[in-house]
N, C-alpha and C positions, 0 to 999 in steps of 0.2 A: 527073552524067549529064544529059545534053539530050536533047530531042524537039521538035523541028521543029514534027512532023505526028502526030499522035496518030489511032491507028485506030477509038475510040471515037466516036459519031455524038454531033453537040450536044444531041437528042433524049433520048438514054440515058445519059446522066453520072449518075451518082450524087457530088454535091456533098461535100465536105468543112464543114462547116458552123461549126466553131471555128476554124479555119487560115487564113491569109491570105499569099500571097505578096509580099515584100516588094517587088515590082514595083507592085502593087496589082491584082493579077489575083487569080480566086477558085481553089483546089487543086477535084479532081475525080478519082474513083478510077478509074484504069487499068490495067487488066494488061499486063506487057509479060515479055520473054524477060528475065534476071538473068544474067552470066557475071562469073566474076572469075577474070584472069591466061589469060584463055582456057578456062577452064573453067564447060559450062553448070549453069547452078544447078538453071532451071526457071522456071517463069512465077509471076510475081509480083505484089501490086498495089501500087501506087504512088501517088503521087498527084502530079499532073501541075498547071500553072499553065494555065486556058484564054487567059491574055495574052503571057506570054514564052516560055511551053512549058518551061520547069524541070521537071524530073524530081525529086520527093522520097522518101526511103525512109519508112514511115511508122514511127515508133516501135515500133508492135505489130510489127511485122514485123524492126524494126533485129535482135531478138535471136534473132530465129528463123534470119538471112544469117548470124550472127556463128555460129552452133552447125552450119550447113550446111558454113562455111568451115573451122572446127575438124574436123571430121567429116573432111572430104577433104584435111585437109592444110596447108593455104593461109594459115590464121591467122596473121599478124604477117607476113608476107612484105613487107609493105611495112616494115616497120623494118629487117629484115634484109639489107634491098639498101643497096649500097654508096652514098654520094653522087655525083652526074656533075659532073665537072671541068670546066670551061669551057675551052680553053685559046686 
């Protein structure tokens, strides 16, 4: 997941203080909107790069998306889809 433009003000960041993105920018928590397959999840936080704009899922949170997906449906749907052929 990418973001550009983060709606967070430079002012109000609350800093990620162990994590470092591999760009060498610093992570920063953000809320933003979550959908997966077109389905909205709900607003989330993230943690965002203030240099490249990378979107990361934070860990505490990886398992809370994984049990929302399970819940609706949606788990494993990415395995389940067919491979695209190139032709």
């Amino acid at each position: 997941m990418r973001n550009s433009v983060s709606r967070t003000s430079k002012a109000r960041r609350e800093w990620v203080p162990t994590r470092r993105c591999p760009c060498g920018g610093r992570f920063f928590h953000d809320v933003q909107p979550y959908s997966n397959h077109g389905v909205f999840f709900g607003h989330y936080v993230f943690w965002t790069c203030d240099k490249c704009g990378e979107t990361v899922v934070p860990p505490s949170d990886s398992e809370t998306l994984d049990q929302v997906a399970k819940a609706k449906g949606l788990y494993g749907l990415e395995a389940a889809a067919p491979p695209i052929r190139c032709t």
